[in-house]
N, CA, C and O atoms as a Tripos MOL2 file, in Angstrom:
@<TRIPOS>MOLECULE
protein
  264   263    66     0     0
PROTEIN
NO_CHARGES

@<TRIPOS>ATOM
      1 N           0.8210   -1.1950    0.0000 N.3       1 UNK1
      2 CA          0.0000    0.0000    0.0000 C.3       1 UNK1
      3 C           0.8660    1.2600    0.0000 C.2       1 UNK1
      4 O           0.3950    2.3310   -0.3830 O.2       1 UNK1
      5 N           2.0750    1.1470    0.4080 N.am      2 UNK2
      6 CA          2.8070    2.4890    0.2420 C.3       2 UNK2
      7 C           3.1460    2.8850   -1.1060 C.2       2 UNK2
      8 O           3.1600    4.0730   -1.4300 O.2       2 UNK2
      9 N           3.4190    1.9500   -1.9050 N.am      3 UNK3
     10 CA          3.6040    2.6600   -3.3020 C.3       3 UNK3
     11 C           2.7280    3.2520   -3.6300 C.2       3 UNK3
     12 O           3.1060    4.3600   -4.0100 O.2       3 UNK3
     13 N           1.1170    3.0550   -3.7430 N.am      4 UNK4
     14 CA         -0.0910    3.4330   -4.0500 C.3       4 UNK4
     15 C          -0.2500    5.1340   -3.4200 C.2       4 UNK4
     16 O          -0.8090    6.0840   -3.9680 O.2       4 UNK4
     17 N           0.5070    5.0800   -1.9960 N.am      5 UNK5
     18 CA          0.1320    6.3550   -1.3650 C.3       5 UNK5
     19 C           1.2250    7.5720   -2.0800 C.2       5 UNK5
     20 O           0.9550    8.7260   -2.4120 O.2       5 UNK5
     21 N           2.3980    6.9070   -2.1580 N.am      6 UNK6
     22 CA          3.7290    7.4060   -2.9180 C.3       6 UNK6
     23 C           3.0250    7.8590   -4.2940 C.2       6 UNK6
     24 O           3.4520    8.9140   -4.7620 O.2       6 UNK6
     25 N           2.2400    7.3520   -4.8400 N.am      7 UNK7
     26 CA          1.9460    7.4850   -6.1890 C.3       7 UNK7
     27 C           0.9970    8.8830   -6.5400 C.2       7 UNK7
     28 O           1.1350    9.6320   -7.5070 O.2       7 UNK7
     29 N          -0.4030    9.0160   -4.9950 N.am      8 UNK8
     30 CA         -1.2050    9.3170   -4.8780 C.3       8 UNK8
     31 C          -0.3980   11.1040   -4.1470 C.2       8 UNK8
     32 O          -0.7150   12.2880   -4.2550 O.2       8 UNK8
     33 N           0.6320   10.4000   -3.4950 N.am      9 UNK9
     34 CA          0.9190   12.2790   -2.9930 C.3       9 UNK9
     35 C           2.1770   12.5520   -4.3870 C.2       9 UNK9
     36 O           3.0950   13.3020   -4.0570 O.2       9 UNK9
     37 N           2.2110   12.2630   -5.1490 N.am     10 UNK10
     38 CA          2.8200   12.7130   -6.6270 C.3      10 UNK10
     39 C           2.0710   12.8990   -7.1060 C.2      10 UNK10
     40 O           2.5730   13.3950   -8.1150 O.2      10 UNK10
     41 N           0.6040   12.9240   -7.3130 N.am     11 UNK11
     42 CA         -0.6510   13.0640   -8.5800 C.3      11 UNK11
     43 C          -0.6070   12.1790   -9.8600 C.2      11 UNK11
     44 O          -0.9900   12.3470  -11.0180 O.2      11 UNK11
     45 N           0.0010   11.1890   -9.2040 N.am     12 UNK12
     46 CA          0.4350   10.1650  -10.5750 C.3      12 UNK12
     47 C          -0.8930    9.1720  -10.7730 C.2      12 UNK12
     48 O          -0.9470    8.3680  -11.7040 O.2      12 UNK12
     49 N          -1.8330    9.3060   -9.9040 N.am     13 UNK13
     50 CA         -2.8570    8.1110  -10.3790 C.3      13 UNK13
     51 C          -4.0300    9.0100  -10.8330 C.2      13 UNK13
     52 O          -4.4870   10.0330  -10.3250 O.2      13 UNK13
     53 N          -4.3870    8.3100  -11.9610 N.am     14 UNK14
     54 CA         -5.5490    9.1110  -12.6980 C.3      14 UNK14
     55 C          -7.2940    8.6990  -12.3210 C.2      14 UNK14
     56 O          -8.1850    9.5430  -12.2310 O.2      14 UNK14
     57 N          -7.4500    7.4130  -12.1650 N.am     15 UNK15
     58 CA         -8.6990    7.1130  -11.2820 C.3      15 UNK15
     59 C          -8.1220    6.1390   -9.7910 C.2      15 UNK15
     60 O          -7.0500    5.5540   -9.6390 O.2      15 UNK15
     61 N          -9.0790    6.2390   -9.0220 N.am     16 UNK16
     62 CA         -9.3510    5.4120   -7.2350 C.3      16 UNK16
     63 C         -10.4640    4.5380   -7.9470 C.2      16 UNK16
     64 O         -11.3070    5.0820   -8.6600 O.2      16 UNK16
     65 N         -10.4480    3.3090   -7.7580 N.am     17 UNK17
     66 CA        -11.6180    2.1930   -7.6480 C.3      17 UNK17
     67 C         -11.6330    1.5510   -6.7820 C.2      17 UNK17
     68 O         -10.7150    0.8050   -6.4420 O.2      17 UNK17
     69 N         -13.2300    1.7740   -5.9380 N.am     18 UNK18
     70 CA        -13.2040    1.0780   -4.4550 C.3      18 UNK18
     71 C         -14.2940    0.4680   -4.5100 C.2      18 UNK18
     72 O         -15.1960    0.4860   -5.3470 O.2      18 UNK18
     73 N         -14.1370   -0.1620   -3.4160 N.am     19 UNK19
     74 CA        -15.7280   -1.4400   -3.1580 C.3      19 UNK19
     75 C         -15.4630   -1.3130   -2.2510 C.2      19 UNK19
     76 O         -14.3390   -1.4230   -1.7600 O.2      19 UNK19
     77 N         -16.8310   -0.9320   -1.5770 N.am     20 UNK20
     78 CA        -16.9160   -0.7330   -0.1960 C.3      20 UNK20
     79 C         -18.1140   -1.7140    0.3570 C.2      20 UNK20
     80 O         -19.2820   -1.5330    0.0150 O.2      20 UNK20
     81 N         -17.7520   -2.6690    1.1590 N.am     21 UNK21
     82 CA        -18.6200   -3.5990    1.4590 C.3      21 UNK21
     83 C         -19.6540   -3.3920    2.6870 C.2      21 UNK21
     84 O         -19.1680   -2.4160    3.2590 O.2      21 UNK21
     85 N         -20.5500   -3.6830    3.2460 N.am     22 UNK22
     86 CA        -21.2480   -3.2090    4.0920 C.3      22 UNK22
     87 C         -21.0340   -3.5710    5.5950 C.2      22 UNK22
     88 O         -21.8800   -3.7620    6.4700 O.2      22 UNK22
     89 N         -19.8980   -3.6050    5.6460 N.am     23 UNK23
     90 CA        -19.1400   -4.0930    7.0410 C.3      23 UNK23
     91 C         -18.4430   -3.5570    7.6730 C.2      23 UNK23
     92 O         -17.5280   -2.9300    7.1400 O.2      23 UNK23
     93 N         -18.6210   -3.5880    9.3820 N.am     24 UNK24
     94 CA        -17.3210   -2.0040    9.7160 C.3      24 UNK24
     95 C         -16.8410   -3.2980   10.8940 C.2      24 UNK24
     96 O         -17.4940   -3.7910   11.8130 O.2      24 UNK24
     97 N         -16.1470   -3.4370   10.6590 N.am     25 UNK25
     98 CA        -14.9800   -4.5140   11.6340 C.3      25 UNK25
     99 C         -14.1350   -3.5810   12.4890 C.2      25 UNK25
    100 O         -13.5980   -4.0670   13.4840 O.2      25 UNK25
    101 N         -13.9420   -2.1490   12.1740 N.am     26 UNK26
    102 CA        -13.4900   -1.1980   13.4360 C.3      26 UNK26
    103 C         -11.5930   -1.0930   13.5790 C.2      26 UNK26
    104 O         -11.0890   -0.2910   14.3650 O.2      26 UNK26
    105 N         -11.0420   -1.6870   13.0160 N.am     27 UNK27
    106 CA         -9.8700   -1.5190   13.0240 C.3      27 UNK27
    107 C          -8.7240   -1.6150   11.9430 C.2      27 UNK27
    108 O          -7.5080   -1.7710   12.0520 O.2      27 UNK27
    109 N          -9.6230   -1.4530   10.7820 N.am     28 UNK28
    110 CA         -9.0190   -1.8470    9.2020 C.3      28 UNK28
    111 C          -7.7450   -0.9490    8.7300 C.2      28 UNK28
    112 O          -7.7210    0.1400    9.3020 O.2      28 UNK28
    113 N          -6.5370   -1.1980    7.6870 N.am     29 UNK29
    114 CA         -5.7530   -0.0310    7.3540 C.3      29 UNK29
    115 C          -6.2900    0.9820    7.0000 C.2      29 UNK29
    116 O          -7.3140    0.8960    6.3230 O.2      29 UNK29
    117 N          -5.8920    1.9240    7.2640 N.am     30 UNK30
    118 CA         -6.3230    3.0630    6.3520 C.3      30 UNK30
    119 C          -6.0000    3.7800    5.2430 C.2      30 UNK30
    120 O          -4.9820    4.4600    5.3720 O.2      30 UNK30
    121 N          -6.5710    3.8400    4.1550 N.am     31 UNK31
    122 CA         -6.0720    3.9100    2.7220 C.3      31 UNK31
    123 C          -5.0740    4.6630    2.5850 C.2      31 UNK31
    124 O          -3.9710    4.2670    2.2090 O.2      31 UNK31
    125 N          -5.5480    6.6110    3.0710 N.am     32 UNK32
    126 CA         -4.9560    7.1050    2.8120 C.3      32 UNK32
    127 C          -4.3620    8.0950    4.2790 C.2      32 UNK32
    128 O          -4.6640    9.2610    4.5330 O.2      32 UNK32
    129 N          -3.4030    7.1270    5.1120 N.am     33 UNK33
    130 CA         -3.3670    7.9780    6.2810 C.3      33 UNK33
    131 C          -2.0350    8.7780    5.9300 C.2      33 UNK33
    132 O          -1.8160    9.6500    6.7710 O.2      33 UNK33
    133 N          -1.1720    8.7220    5.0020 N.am     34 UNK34
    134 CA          0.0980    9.1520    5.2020 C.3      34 UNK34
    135 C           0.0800    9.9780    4.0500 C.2      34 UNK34
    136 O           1.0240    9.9880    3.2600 O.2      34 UNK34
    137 N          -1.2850   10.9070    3.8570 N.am     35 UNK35
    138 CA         -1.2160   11.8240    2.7820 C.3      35 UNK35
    139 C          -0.4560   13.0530    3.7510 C.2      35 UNK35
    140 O          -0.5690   12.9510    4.9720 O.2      35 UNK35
    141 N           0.2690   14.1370    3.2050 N.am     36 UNK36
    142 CA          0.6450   15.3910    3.8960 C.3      36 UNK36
    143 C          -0.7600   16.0460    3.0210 C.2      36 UNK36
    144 O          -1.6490   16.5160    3.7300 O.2      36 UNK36
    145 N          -0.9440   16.0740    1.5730 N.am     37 UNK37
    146 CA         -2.0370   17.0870    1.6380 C.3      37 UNK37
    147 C          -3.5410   16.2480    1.2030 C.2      37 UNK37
    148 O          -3.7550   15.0550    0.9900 O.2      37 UNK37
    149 N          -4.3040   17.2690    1.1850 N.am     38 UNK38
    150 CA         -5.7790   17.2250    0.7740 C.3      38 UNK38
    151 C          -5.8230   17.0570   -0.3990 C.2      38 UNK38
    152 O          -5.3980   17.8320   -1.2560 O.2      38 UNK38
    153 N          -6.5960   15.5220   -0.6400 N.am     39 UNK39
    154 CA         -6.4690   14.7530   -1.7210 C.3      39 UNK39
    155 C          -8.1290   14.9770   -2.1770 C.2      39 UNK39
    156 O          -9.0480   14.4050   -1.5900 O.2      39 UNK39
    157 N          -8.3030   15.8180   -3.2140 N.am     40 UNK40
    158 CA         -9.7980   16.0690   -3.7540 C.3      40 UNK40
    159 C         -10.2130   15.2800   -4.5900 C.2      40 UNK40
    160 O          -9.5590   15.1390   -5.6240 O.2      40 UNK40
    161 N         -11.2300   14.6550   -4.4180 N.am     41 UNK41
    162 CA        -11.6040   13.7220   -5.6100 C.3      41 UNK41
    163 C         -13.1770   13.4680   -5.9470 C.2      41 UNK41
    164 O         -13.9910   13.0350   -5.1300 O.2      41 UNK41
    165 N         -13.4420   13.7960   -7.2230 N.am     42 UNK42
    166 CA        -14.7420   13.7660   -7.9270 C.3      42 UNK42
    167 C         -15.3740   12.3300   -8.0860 C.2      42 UNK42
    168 O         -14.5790   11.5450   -8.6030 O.2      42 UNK42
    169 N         -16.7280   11.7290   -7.7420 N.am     43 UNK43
    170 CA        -17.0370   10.8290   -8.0150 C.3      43 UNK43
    171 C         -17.4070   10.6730   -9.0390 C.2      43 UNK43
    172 O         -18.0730   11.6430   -9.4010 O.2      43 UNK43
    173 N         -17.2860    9.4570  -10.2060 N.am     44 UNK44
    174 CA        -17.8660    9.7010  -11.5240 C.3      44 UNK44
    175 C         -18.2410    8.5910  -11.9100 C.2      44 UNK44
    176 O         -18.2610    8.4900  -13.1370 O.2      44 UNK44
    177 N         -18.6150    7.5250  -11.2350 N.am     45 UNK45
    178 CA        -19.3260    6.1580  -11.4890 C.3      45 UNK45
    179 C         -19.7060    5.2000  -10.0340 C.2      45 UNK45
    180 O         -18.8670    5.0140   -9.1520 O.2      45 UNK45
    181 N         -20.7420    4.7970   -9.9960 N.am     46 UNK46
    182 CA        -21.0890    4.1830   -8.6910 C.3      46 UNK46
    183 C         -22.5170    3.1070   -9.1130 C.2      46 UNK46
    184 O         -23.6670    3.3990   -9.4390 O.2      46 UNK46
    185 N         -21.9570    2.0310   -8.9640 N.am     47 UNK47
    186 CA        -22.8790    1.1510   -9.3460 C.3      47 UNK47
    187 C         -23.2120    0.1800   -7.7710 C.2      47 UNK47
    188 O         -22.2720    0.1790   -6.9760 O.2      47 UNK47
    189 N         -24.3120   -0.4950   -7.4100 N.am     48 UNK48
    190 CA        -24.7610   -1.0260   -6.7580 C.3      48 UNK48
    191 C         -24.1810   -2.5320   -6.4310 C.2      48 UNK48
    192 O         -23.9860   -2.8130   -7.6140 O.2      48 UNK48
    193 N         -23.8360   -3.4950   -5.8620 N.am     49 UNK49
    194 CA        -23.1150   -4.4770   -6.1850 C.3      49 UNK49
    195 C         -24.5350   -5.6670   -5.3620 C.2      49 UNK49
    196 O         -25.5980   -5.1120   -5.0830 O.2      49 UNK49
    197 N         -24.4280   -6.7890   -5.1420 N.am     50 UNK50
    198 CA        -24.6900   -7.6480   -4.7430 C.3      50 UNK50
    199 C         -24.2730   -7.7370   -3.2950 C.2      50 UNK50
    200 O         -23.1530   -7.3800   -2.9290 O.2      50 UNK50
    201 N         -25.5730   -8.4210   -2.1320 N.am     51 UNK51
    202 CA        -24.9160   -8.3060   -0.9750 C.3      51 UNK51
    203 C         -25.0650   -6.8340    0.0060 C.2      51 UNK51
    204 O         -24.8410   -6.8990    1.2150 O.2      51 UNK51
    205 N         -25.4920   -5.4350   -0.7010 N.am     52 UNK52
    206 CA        -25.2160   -4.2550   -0.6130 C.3      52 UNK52
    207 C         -23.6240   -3.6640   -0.7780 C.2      52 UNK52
    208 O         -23.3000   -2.5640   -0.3300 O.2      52 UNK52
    209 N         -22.9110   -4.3520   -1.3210 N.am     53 UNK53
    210 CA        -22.0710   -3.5790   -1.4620 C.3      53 UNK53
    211 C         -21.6060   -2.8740   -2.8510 C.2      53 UNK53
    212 O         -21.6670   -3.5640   -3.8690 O.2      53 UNK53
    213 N         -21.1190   -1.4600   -2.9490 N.am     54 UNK54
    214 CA        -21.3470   -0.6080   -3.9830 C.3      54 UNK54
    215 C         -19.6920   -0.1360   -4.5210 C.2      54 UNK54
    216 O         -18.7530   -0.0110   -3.7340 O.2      54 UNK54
    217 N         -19.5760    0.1260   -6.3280 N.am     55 UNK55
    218 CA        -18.2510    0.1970   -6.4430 C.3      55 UNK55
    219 C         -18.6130    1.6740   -7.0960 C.2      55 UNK55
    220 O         -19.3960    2.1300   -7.9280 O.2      55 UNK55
    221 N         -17.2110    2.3030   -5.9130 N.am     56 UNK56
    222 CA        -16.9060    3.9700   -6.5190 C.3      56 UNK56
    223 C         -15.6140    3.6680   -7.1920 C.2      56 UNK56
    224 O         -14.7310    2.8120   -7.1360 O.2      56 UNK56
    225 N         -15.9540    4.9700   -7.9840 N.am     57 UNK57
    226 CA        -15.2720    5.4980   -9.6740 C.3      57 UNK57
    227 C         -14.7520    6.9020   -9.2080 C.2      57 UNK57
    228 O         -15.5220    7.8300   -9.4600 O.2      57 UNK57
    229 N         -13.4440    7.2580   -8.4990 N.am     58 UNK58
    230 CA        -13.1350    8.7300   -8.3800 C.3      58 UNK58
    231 C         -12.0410    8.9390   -9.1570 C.2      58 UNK58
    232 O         -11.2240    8.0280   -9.2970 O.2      58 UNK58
    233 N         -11.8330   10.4190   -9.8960 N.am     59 UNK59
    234 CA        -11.2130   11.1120  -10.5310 C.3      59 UNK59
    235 C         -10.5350   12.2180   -9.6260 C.2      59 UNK59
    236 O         -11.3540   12.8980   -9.0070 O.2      59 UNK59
    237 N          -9.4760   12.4730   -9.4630 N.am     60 UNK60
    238 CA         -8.5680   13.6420   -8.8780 C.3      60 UNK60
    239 C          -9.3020   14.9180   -9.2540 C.2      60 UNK60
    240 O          -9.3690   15.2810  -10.4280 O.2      60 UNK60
    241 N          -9.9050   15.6630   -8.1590 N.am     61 UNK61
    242 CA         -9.9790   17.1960   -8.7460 C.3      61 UNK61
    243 C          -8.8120   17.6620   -9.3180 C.2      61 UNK61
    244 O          -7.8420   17.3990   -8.6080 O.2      61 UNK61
    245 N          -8.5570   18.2100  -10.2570 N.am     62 UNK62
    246 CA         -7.5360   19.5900  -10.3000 C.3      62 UNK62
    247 C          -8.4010   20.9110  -10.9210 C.2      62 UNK62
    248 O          -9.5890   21.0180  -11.2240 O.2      62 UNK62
    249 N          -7.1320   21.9820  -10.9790 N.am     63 UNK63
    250 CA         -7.3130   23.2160  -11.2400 C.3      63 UNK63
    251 C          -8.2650   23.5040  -12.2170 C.2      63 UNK63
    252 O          -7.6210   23.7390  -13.2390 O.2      63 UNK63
    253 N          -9.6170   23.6260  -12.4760 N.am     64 UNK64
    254 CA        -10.3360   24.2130  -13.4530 C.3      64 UNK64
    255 C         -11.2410   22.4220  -13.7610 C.2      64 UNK64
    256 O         -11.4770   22.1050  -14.9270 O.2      64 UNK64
    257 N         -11.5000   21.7920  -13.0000 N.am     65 UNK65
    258 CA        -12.5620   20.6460  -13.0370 C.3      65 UNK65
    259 C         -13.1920   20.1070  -12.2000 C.2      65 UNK65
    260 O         -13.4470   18.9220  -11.9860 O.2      65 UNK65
    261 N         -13.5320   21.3080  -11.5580 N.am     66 UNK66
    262 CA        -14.4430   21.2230  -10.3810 C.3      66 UNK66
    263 C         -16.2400   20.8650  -11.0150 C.2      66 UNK66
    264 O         -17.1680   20.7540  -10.2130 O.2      66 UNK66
@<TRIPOS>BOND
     1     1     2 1
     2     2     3 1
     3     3     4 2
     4     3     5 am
     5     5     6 1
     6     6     7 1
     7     7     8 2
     8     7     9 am
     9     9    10 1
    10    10    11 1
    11    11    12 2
    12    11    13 am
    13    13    14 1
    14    14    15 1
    15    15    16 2
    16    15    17 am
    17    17    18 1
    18    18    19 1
    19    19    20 2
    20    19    21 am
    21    21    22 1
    22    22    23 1
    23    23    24 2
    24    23    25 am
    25    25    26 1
    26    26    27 1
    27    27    28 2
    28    27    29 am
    29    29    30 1
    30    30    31 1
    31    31    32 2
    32    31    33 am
    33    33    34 1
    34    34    35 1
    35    35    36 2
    36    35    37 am
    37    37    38 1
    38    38    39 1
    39    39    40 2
    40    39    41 am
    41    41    42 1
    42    42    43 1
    43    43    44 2
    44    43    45 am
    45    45    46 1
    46    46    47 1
    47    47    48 2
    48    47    49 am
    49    49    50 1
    50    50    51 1
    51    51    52 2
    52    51    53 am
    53    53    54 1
    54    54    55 1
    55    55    56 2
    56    55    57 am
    57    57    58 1
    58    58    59 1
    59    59    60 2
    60    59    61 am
    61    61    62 1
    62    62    63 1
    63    63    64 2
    64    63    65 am
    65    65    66 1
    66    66    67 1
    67    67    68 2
    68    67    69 am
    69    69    70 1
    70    70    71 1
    71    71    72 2
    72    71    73 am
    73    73    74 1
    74    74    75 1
    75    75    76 2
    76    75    77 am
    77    77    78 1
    78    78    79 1
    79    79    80 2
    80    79    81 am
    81    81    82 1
    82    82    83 1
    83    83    84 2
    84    83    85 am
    85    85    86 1
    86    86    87 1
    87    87    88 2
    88    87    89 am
    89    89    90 1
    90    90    91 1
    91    91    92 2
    92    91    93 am
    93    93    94 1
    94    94    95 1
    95    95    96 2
    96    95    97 am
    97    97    98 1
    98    98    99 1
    99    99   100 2
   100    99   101 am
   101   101   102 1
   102   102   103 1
   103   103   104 2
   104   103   105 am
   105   105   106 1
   106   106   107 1
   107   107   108 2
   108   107   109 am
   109   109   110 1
   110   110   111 1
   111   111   112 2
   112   111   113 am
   113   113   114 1
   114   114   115 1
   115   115   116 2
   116   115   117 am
   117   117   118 1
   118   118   119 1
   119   119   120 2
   120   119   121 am
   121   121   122 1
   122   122   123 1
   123   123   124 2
   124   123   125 am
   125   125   126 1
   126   126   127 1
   127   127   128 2
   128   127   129 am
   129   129   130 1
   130   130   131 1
   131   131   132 2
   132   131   133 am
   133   133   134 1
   134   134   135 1
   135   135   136 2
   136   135   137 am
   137   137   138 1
   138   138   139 1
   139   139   140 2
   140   139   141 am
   141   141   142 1
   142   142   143 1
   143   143   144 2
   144   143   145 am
   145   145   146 1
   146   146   147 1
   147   147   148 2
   148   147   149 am
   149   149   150 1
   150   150   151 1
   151   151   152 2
   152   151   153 am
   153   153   154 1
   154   154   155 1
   155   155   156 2
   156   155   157 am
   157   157   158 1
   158   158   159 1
   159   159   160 2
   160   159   161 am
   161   161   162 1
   162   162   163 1
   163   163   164 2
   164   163   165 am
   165   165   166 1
   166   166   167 1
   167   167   168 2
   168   167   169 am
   169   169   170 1
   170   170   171 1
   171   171   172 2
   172   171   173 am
   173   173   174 1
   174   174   175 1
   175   175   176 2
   176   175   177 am
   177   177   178 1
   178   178   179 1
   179   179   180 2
   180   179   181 am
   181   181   182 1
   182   182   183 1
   183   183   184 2
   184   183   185 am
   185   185   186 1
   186   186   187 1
   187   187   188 2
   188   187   189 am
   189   189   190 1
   190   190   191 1
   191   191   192 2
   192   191   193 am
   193   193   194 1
   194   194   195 1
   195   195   196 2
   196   195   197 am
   197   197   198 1
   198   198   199 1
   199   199   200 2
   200   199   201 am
   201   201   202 1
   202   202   203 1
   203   203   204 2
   204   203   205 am
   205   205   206 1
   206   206   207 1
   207   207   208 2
   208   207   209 am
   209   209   210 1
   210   210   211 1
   211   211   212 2
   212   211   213 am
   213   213   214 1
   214   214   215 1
   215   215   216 2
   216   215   217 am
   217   217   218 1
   218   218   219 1
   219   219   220 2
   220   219   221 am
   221   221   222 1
   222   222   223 1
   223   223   224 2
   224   223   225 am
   225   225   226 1
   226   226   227 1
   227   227   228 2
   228   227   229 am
   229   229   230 1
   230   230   231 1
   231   231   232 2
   232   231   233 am
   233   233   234 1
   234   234   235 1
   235   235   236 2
   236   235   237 am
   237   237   238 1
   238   238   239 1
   239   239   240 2
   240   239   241 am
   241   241   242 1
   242   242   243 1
   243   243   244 2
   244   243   245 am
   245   245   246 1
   246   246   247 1
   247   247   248 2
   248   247   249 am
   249   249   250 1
   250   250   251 1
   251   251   252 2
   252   251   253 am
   253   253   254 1
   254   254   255 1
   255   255   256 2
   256   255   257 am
   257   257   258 1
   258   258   259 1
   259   259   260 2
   260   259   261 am
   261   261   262 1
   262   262   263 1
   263   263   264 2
@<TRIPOS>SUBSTRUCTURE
     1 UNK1         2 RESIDUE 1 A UNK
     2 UNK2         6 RESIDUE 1 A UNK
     3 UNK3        10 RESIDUE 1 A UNK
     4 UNK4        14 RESIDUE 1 A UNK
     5 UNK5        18 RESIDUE 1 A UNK
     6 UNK6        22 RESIDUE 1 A UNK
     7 UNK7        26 RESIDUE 1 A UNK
     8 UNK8        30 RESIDUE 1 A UNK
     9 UNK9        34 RESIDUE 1 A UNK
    10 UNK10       38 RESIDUE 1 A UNK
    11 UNK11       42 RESIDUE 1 A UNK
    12 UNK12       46 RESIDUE 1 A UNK
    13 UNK13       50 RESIDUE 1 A UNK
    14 UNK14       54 RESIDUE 1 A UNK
    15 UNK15       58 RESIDUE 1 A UNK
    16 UNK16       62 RESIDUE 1 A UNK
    17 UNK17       66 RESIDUE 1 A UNK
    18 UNK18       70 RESIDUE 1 A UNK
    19 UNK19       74 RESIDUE 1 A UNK
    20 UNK20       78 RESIDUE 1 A UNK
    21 UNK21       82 RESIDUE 1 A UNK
    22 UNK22       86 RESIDUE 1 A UNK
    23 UNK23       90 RESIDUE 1 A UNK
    24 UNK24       94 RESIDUE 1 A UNK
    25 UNK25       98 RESIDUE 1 A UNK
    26 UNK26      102 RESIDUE 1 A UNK
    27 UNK27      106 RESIDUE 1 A UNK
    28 UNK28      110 RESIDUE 1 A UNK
    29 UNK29      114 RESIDUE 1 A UNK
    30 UNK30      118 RESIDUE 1 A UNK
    31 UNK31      122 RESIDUE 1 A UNK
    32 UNK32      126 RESIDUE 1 A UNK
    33 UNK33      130 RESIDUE 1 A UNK
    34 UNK34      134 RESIDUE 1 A UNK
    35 UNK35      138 RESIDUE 1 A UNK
    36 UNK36      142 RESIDUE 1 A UNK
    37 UNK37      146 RESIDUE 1 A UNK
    38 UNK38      150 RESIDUE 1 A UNK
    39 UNK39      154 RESIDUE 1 A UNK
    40 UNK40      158 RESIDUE 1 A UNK
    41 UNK41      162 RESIDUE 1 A UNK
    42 UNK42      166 RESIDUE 1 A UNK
    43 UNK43      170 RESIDUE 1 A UNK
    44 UNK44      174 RESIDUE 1 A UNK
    45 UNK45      178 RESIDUE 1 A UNK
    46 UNK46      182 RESIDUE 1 A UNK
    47 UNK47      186 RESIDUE 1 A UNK
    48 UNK48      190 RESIDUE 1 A UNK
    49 UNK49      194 RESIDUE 1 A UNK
    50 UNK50      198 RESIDUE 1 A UNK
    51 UNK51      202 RESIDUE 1 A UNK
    52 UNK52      206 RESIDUE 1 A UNK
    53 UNK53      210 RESIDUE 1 A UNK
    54 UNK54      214 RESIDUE 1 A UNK
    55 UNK55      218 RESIDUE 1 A UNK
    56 UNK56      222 RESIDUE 1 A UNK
    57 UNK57      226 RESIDUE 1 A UNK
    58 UNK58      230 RESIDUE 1 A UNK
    59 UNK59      234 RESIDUE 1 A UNK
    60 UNK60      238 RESIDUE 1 A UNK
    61 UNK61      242 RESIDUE 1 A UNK
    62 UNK62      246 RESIDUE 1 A UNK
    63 UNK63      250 RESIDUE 1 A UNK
    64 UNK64      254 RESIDUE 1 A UNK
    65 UNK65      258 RESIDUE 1 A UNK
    66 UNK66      262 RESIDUE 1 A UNK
């Protein structure tokens, strides 16, 4: 997971794809704890899954795509 975060505080990844399942077990990693900044990100696909669990589609805000 550190390369991913390494990647993510460079602006090098162009979409996040997550599945978020409907379960809180209370002590899981955390994706993005070792950001220094505020990581903005637009949702742009979200489909419903089986089970209730649902898959997000985020895109990096930048300058002028809000």
């Amino acid at each position: 997971m550190r390369t991913a975060q390494n990647l993510a505080r460079l602006n090098l990844i162009d979409e996040y794809e997550l599945i978020v399942h409907p379960v809180a077990l209370g002590n899981g990693a955390a994706l993005f704890k070792d950001l220094t900044n505020r990581l903005e990100l637009k949702l742009v696909d979200l489909v419903g899954l089986k089970a209730g669990a649902v898959f997000l589609r985020y895109r990096p805000v930048t300058t002028g795509s809000k």
